[in-house]
Structures are given as C-alpha cells and as structure tokens.
N, C-alpha and C positions, 0 to 999 in steps of 0.2 A: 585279293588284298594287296595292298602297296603299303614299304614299310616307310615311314617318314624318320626322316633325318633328325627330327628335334626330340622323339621318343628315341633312336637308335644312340642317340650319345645321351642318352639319361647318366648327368655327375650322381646321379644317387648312390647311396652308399645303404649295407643290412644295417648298421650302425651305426647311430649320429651320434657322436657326443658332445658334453659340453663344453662348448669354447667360449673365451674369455673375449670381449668384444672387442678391445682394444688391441688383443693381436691379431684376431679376423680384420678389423679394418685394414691394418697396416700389412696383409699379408696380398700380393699381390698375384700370389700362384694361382692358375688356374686348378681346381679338382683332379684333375686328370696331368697335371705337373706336379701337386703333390704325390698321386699315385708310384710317380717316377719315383720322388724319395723315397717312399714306403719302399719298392724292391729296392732297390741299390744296396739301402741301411739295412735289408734282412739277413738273418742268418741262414734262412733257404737257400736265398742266391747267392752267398758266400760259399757254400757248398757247393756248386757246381763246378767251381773250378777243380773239383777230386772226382767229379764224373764222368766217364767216359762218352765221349762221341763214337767214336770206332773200336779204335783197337784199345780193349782192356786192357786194363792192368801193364800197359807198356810205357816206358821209362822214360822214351824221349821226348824233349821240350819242346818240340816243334809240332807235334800233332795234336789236331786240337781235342781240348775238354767240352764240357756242356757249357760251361762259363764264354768259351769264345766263341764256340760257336752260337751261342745266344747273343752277343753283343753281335756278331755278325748278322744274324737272324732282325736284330733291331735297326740297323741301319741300314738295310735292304728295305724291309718294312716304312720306315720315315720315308726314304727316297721316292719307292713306288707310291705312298701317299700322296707326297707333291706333286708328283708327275701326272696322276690321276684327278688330284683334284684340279689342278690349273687347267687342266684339259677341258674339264667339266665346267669349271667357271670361265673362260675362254670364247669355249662353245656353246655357252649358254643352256646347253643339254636341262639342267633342271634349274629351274628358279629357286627353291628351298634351299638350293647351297651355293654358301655364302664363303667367304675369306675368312670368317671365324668357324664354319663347318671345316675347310681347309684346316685351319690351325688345331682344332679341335684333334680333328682325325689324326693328324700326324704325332700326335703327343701319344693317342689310344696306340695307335701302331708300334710307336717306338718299344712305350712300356709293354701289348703286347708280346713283343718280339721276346722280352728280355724273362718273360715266365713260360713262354710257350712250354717247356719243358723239362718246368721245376718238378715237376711230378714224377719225373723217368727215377726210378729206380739205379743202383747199380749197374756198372757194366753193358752201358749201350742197350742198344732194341734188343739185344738177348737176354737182357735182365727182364722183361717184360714176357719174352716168349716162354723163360723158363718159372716164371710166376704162374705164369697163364699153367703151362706141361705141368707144373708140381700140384697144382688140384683139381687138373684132369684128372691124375691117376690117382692120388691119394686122399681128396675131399671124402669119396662114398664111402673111404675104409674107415671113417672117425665115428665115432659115436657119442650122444650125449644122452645122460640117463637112461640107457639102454636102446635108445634108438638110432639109426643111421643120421649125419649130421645132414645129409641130405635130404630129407625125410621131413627132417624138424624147421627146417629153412624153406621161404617160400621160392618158389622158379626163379624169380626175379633174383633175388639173392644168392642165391647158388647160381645162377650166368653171369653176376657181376664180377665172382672169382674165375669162374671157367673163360671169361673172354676181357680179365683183369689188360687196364690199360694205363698209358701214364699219363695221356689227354686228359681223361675224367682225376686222375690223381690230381693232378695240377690246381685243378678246379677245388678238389679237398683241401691241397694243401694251402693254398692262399686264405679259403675262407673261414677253412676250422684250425688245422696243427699248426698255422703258425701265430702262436701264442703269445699278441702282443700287449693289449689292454685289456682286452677281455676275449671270450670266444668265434668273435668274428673273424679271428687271423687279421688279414693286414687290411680289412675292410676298405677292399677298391670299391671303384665306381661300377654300377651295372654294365656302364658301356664296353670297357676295358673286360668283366666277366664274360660277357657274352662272346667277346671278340675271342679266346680263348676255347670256346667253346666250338670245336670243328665238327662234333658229330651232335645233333641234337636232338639224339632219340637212346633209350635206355637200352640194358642190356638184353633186353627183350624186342626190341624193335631193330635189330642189328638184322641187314637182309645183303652181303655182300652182294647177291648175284643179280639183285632190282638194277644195278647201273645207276643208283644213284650214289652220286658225292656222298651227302649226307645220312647214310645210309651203312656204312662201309663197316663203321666201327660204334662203340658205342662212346655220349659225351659225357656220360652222371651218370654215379653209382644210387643204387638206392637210398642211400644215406641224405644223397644231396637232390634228391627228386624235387622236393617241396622247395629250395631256395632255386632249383632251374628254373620251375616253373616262375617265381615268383620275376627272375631275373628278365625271363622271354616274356611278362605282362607289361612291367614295369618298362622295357625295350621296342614294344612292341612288336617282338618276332612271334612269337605263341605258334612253338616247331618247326620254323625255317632258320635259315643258317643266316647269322648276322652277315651284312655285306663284306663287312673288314676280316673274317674270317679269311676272302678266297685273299685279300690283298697278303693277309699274315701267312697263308701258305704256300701263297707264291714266293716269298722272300724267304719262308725254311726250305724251297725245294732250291731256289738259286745256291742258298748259302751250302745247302748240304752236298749238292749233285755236285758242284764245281771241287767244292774240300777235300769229297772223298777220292778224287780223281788227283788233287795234290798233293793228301797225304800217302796216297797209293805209289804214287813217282817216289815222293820224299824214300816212303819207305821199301823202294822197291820191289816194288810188285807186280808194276808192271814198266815198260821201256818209252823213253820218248817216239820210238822209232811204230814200237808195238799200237802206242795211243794211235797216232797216226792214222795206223792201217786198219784200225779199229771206225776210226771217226769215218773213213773212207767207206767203207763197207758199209756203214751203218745209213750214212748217205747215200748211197746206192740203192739198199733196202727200202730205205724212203722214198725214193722215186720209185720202186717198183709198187710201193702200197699206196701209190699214188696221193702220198701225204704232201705238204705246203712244203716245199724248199725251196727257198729263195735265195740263191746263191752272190745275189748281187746286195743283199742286206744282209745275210748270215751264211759265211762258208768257213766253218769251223777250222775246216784242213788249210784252208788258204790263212787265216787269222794266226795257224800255228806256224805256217812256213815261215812270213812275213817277222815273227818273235822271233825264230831262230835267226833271220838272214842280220834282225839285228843285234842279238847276242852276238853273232861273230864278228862284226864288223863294229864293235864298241868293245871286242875284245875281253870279255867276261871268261872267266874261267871255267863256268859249267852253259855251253850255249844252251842245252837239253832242258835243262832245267829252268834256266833264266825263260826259255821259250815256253816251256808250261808253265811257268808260275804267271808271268804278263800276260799270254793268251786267255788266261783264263779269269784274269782282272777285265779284260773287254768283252769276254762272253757275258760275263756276267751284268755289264752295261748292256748287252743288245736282250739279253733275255727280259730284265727290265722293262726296256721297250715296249717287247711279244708281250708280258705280262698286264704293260697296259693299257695295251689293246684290247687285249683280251677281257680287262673289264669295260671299259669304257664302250667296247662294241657289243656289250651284251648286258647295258647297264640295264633297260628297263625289264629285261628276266629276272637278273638277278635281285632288283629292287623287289618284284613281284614273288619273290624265293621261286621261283620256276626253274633257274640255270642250278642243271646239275653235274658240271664239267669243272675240272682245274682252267686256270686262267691260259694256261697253255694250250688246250685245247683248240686244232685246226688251224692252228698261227704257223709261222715258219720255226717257232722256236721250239714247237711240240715232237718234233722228232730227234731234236738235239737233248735235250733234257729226259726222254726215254734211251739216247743212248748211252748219256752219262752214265745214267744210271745203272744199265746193264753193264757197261764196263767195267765201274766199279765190284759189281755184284761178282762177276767173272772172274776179274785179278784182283782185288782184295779180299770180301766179304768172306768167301768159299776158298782161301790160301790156305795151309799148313798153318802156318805163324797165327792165324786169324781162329783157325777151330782150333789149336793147341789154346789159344787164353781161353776160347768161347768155355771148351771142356773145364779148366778150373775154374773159372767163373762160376758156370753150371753147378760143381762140386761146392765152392761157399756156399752159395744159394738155397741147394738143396739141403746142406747140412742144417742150417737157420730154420728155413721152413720144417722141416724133419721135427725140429726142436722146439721152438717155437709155436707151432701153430697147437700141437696137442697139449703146451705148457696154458694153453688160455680158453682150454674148452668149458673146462668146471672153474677158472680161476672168477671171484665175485659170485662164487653160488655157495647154497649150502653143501654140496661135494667137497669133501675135503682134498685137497692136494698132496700129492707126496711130494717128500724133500726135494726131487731134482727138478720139479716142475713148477715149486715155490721160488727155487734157484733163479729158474730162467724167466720168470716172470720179474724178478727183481730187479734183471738185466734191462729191461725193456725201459726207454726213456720215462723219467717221472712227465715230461711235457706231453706226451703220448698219453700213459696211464691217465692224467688227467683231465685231457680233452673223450679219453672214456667215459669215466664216470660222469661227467657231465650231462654228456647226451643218454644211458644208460640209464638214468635218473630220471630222466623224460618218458620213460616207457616202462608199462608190465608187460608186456609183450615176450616170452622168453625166448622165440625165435628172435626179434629185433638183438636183443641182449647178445645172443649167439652169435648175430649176424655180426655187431659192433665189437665183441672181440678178437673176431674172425681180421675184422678192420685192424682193429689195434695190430697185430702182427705185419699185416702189409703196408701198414704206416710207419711203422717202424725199420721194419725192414728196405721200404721205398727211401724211406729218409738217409738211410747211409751212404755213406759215400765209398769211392771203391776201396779206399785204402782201411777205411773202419770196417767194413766189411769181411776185407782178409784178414786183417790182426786181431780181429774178437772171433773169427774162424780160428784163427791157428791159437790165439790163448784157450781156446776152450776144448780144442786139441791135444794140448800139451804141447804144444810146438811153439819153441824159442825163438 
C-alpha cells in the first residue's frame, strides 16, 4: 500500500459546525492555519509555559519550559518541511506534490510542533515514568465491589495505565478535555491528528524489542481507539505512521538534544572544556562502529573551536559559553540537513509505511545526535540537583495519585463515598468531571465506567501544571 498525499492531509475535522456563509466566504485561512489559531488561543497551550522540560521545579528563567521548547519544536518542524518539500518538488521525485502540498505540510508541521506534548504531565519525562511506576505497584492493590480493579478492567485497559504515556495524552487532550464548543476539544484536522500520532498501535501492540519505530511505545489509549481508527481511514494510513510524524520527530529530537546540552552548560553541569572531550570521544567511537562521519560536512569539535576562537577575539565576556550557545545554533542547521536527507532518501519506504528508522538513521548526523544525547543523560539528567527535584517531584505525584485515584473508584456508583473521598473528588476540575460523565453516559459497560474514572484522575492530574501541582500538594498538606 502507498499512502497518497491528498488522503494524508485530509482538512477534515470529528466536528463540523455550523458557519455563517458570509464569514466562510470572507475568511481566507486555510483549515489547517485555522488549526494554528485554535492552539495558540488554548488554555492547554497556555499552560505549558509552567511545565517542565528538564529540570523541575527549578527557578531560573533561562531554562526551558514545555512552552519553549514547543515553539522551538515548531520552527524546526516548518523549516524541515520546506527543506523537504522543495527538494521533492525540485526533483520531481513525486508528481502528487504540489506547491500547495508544500504549503499545506508546513502549516500541519508548524501546528504539529506546537501540541506534540500538550499531553506530558507534570515535571518533565518523569512525570510520565512516575505515572507509569504508581500503577505498577499500586493498580492490583484496588478493588471494586470486592474485586481486584485489575480483574474488573479488560488487558487493554489495565496496559493503558501500566505503560501510561503523554503521546497518546496529547491526542485525548486536543480532542476530548479541551472543552471548547462542545466535546470535540479543539476539533483539528485529521491531517494535523494523525501527524501527532508517533506510535500507532495500542497498548497492547507495544513490542519495544521488534526494532520497529512504530512499535516502541504505545499512540491511543483505549478510550480513543475508535477516533484513531476513524482518524488512519479517513488519512489513509490504517496502522502505519503518518509521513510527517518522522519530519515532527526529527525537529523534537534537534530541539531537545541541542537544549539539553545548553541548559546543562547554563546550569552547570557540565564544562565547556568537559563538552569538548566528550564530543571528541564520542567521534572516535563512531569511527570505531563504523558509523557515517563526515567530518568535512559535520565536525562538531571543530564547529566548537572555531565559536570559541570567535568569542575571544569579538571580546565577549563569557568565550565558553558564547561558544556553546552559537555552535549549537549551526549544529542545529546541519542536523536539519541529515534530517532531510534522511527523508527524502528513503521517501518511497516511507510513503509505503515500510521505514522503520528515525530520520537520522545512517546519515553523518546520526552519531552526533546519539551523543548529545548521551552527554546530556550523563551530566545532567542523572546529576544530584536533577534526582533531588526528580525525588520531590515523584513525592507530589505520588501523594495525588495516593489520593485521588482510590477517591474515584466507587465515585458515580451506587457505593456510597466517605467524607474524604467525596472531598477529593470535589477537587478535581468540573471541566474534567464533565468530559466524564459524558462519555460515561455512552456506556453500561461497568469495566468501561471504571476504566473512564481511572481517566478522569490522570486527566486531571496530566493537566496540572508544575506549580499547581506543588501548591495543591502542600495545601492539602498543611503546608503554608
């Protein structure tokens, strides 16, 4: 099967409503430049700027939130768009794309970028892992009406919580919690859903060790199974990964690999000297595994010397720094590059959903982008400063979950509730509570029912932002 370009950007929407003809005519926006408006104007995306990218709960204005780094995420996205598409219409590679597939795409990208991960919860990728760790351990200990909550819930649903992600959140959060006309959320276009969708298999078809991309993690929760499918019909991908997915994660691994490496300097954590020796070795390594180095188009260590020799000699007051922050503004241009190549040389697998590699894959830039990565993982991620927030972090998190999730096991049944768990159910957004009963109302199903309260808690809790987090922790604490 080959996916065609005129189904992959389906402007379709779950929700049409009705518009007034006279400002449909006069409205010159493309579907997919409205979509632009719909995030910008949300209160989702308004929130990100209290979410953490890296380092939780820390103070300084210089490191980034999810907000910036998602605006960074979108303009890497647009860019690699043009770069790929002008390639393709240049080269004539496919006749179906046109200069308005061009425009089309870069508008999907943009706005992809800018929700890729509305859905993360709290407190960076450890918000997620410690979602994930809290019903590992404590899902089997619940019970409903005398039975294990695990028991009552079918597989599928009990792996949605045990391998809980914020990918598939994302996806919930645009199309159901965010609560704007009615229960579509901010009812995007298919093309833009799909493009968001990185893994597109449930949590049951989640196979890390197959080596495939798509495969790794899971895209949709059970909740949202019947609008994926409807999303890959209507697209026509039906279980392959939309093309613009590999473009949208090539521009969050640029945005993130480069960030974490300048918020790591910023915050000392590791040395300009240290980077260096790091990059150096890491190069070495890569010629010994006999990976793509091309030092004559990408030499990281030589791109770092050449920053510093001009920090010193333009007389800047921090050379170290001026030299990682600018080297890392032109890696970022050459990964770009690597990146699209890497589609453009592997366009008809990937049209055919067959390529299951990131866009870096066997290019020159693929060794550079595993070492960022590792660098960072090394001198920040695993730092003192880094597991002292992770540790409180972990502590809100668990106290919410603690409280919460056993507040909404009987809550909408005939079980009565005791006081404190009527309490805590009060606390939970009425915009939540009512994107519950909603769908709740659609089903006698009392597993589904259990399953959707189960929701309601990690909807809620995915929704906070870090600082609402801590302070309805510590109010409920006692703590001033």
């Amino acid at each position: 099967m080959y996916m065609e370009w005129n189904k992959l950007l389906s402007p379709k929407r779950v929700g049409n409503y009705a518009k007034n003809t006279s400002v449909r005519s006069s409205d010159l926006r493309s579907e997919f430049e409205k979509d632009y408006h719909r995030i910008i104007g949300s209160s989702s995306f308004r929130r990100l700027q209290d979410k953490t990218q890296v380092f939780a709960l820390d103070k300084s204005d210089f490191i980034r939130t999810r907000l910036t780094h998602s605006l960074e995420v979108s303009s890497f996205a647009k860019s690699l768009g043009q770069n790929i598409a002008q390639y393709l219409i240049s080269n004539q590679i496919d006749p179906s794309f046109t200069v308005e597939t061009k425009s089309d795409i870069c508008d999907i990208l943009q706005c992809a970028g800018l929700i890729h991960d509305i859905g993360n919860p709290p407190f960076g990728h450890f918000g997620e892992e410690a979602i994930r760790d809290w019903f590992l351990r404590k899902l089997h200990t619940l019970t409903f009406q005398g039975r294990p909550v695990t028991e009552v819930l079918t597989n599928q649903m009990v792996q949605d919580f045990y391998h809980f992600e914020g990918n598939a959140q994302a996806l919930r959060q645009v199309t159901k919690l965010h609560f704007l006309v009615n229960e579509n959320g901010m009812n995007l276009t298919y093309a833009l859903l799909n493009t968001i969708i990185k893994y597109p298999v449930s949590s049951e078809q989640i196979n890390p060790e197959s080596g495939k991309i798509t495969e790794k993690k899971m895209g949709y929760f059970y909740a949202e199974q019947p609008l994926y499918e409807r999303i890959a019909e209507e697209t026509g991908t039906k279980g392959m990964r939309h093309p613009l997915t590999f473009i949208l994660e090539a521009a969050d691994d640029i945005a993130y690999r480069t960030a974490d490496i300048e918020d790591a300097v910023k915050k000392g954590c590791i040395s300009y000297e240290k980077l260096r020796e790091e990059l150096l070795l890491a190069r070495k390594a890569a010629k010994e595994k006999e990976m793509p180095v091309d030092l004559e188009h990408l030499d990281p260590v030589a791109m770092l010397d050449h920053q510093y020799e001009n920090g010193v000699t333009r007389g800047v007051t921090n050379p170290r720094l001026y030299a990682v922050q600018n080297f890392l503004v032109r890696l970022q241009s050459s990964l770009i590059f690597c990146a699209t190549y890497g589609f453009t040389s592997h366009y008809r697998a990937i049209m055919a959903g067959e390529y299951q590699h990131d866009l870096f894959y066997k290019t020159y830039g693929d060794w550079v982008i595993r070492a960022l990565g590792d660098i960072a993982y090394r001198y920040a991620f695993i730092s003192k400063p880094i597991l002292q927030m992770e540790v409180s972090a972990g502590t809100i998190l668990n106290f919410h979950l603690d409280h919460f999730v056993p507040a909404v096991i009987a809550y909408d049944t005939a079980e009565p509730l005791n006081m404190m768990d009527k309490k805590m159910v009060s606390l939970i957004s009425e915009n939540y509570l009512q994107i519950y009963q909603f769908y709740s109302q659609k089903t006698d199903d009392e597993a589904e029912k259990l399953y959707l309260r189960l929701l309601l808690v990690t909807d809620f809790v995915s929704g906070m932002t870090d600082s609402y987090a801590k302070d309805l922790y510590q109010k409920l604490n006692g703590i001033s």
